[in-house]
C-alpha positions as CSV (number, residue, x, y, z in Angstrom):
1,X,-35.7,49.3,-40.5
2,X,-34.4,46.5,-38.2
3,X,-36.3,43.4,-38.6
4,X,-33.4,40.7,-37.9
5,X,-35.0,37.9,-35.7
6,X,-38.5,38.2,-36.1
7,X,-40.5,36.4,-38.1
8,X,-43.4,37.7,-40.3
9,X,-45.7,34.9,-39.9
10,X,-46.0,35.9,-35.8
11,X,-48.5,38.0,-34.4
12,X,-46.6,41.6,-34.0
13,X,-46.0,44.0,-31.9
14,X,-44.0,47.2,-33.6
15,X,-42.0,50.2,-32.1
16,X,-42.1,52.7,-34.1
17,X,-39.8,55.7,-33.2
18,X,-36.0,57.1,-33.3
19,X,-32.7,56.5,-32.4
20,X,-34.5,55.9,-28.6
21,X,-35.9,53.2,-29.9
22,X,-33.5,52.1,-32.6
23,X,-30.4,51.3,-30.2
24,X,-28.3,54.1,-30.7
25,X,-25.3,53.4,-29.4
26,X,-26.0,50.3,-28.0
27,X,-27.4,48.3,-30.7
28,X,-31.0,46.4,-31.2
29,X,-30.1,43.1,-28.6
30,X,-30.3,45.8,-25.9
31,X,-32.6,48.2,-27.1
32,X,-36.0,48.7,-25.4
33,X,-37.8,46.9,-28.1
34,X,-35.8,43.5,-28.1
35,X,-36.7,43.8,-23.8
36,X,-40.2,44.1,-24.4
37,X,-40.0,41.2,-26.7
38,X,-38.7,38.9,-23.7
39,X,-40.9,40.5,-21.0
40,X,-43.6,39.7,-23.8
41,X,-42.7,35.9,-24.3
42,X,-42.5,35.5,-20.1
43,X,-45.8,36.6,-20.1
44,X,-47.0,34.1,-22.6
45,X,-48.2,36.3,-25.2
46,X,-48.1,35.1,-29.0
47,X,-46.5,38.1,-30.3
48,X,-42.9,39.6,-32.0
49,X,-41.9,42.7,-31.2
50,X,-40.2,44.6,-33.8
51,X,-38.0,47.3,-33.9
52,X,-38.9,49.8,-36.9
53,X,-36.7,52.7,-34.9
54,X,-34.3,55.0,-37.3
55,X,-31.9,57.1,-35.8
56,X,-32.5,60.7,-36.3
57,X,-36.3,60.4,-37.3
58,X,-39.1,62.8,-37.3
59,X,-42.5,62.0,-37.0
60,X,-42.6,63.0,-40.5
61,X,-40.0,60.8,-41.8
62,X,-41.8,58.5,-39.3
63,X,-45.2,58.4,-41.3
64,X,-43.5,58.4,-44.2
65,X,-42.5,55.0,-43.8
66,X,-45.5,53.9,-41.6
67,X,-46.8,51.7,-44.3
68,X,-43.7,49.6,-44.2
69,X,-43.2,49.5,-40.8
70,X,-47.0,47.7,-40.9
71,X,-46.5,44.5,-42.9
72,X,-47.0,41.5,-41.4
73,X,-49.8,40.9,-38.8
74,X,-49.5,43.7,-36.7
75,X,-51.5,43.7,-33.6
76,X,-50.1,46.5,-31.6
77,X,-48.5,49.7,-32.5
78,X,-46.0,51.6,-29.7
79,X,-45.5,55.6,-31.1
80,X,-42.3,56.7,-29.7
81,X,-42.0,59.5,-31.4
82,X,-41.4,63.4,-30.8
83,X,-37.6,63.7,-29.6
84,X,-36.4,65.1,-32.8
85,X,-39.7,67.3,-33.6
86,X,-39.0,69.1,-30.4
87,X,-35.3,69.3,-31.0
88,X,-35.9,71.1,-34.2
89,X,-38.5,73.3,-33.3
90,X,-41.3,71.7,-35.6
91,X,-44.4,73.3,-35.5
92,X,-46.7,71.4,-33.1
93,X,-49.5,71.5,-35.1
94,X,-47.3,69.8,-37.6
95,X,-46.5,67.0,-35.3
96,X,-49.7,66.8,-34.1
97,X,-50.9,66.0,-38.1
98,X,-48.5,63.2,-38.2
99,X,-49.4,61.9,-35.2
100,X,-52.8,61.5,-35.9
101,X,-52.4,60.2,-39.4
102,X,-50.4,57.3,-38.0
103,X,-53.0,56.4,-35.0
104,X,-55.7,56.8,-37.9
105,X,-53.8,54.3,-40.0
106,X,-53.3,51.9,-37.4
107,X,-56.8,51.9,-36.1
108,X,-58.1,51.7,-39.1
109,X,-56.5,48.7,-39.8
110,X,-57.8,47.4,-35.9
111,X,-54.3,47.4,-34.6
112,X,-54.1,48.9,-31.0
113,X,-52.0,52.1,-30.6
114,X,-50.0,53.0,-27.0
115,X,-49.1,55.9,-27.5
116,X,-45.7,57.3,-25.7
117,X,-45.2,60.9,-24.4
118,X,-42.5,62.7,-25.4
119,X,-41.4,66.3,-23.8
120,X,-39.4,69.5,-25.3
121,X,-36.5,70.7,-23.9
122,X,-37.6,74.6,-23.1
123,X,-35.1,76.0,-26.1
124,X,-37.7,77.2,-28.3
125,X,-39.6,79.0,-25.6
126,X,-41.7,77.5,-23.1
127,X,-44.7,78.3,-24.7
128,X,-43.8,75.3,-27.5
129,X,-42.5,73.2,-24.4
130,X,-46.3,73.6,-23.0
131,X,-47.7,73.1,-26.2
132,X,-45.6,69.9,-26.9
133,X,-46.4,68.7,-24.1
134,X,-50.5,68.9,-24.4
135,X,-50.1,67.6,-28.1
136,X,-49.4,63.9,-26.6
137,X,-52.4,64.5,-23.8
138,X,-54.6,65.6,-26.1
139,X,-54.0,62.8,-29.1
140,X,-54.2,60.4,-26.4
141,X,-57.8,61.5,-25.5
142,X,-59.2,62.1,-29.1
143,X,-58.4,59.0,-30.1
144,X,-58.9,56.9,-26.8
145,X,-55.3,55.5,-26.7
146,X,-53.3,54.6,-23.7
147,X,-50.1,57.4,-23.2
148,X,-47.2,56.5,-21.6
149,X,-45.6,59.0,-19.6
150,X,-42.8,60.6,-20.9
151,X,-40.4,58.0,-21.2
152,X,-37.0,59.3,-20.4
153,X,-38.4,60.9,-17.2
154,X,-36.4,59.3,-15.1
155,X,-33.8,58.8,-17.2
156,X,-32.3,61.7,-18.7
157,X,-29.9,63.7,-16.7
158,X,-29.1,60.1,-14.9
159,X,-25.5,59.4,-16.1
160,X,-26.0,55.8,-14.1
161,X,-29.0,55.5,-17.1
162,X,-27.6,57.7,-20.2
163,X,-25.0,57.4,-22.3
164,X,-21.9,59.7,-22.5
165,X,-23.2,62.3,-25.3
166,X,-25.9,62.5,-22.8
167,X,-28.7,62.1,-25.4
168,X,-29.3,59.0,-25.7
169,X,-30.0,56.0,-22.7
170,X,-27.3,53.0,-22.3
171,X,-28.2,49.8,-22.3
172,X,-29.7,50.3,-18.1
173,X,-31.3,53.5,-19.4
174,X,-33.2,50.9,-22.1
175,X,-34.5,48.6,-19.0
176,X,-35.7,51.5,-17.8
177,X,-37.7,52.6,-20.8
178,X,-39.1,49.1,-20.9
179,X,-39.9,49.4,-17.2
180,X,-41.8,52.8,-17.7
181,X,-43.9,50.9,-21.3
182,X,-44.6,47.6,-19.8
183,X,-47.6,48.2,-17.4
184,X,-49.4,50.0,-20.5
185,X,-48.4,47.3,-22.9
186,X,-49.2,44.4,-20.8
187,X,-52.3,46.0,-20.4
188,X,-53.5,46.6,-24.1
189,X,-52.4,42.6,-24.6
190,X,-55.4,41.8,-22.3
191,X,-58.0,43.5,-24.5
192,X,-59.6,41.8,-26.9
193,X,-58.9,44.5,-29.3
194,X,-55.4,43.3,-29.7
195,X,-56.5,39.8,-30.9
196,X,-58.6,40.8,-33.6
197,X,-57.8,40.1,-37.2
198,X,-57.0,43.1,-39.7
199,X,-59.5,43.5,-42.6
């Protein structure tokens, strides 16, 4: 887990998610995290934001190190998460567990959760795709989280925005990501919620 650059003793905002979020490709300084970290500090909020993206993650491998990824004073959580559960053809309801345990976790521990959508590509059937897709709608609902739309939506299948193994965004493609999260971040900063000490 990346954490060059940031400081524990900040307020924190983490990313937790895959090789979308980790810089794949194009490394951390350009990834969608370290741009929300500026837009962040323009907007004079007190907070870090942290990278905890692995390449290749599940959301299983994701909760798995969930505890890790929230040391420090961690204020707001961003889920990016689902790209390589849909890739793989795991179960939803499996996703959907892990899901849940890491929004539990978080607000348990007062820490705001936005939530980003994530879509499957139809290659398990488009029954999965449908189901993968309510999985995010319905998480966001139960447990009163913001969800960002899908965040490559207008992204992937840009080659001006992804790059050449056509998986993964280049370093536009990551401005782009951090344009689509932004409004729903800013947003949760506002709220008192995100101030609040954890227990």
């Amino acid at each position: 887990m990346a954490m060059t650059g940031y400081y524990y003793s900040m307020r924190r905002i983490v990313c937790l998610g895959d090789s979308l979020t980790s810089g794949h490709g194009i490394g951390t300084a350009v990834a969608f995290p370290a741009l929300l970290h500026q837009r962040v500090r323009r907007a004079g909020f007190p907070y870090e934001v942290v990278n905890a993206g692995v390449s290749r993650s599940t959301s299983s491998e994701a909760r798995a190190r969930l505890d890790r990824a929230l040391e420090g004073d961690v204020r707001v959580l961003i889920v990016a998460l689902g790209a390589n559960d849909g890739l793989r053809g795991v179960p939803v309801h499996q996703l959907t567990a892990n899901l849940s345990h890491i929004i539990e976790v978080a607000q348990a521990r007062v820490i705001s959760v936005l939530l980003c959508g994530m879509e499957a590509l139809p290659i398990h059937g488009w029954a999965y795709t449908a189901a993968f897709h309510r999985a995010y709608v319905d998480l966001a609902a139960r447990y009163k989280v913001p969800l960002v739309p899908f965040i490559l939506m207008n992204v992937i299948g840009n080659p001006r925005l992804m790059q050449a193994d056509r998986a993964h965004p280049n370093a536009d493609g990551a401005r782009a990501i951090a344009d689509t999260i932004w409004p729903y971040l800013e947003e949760v900063l506002k709220q008192p919620l995100a101030l609040s000490p954890q227990p």
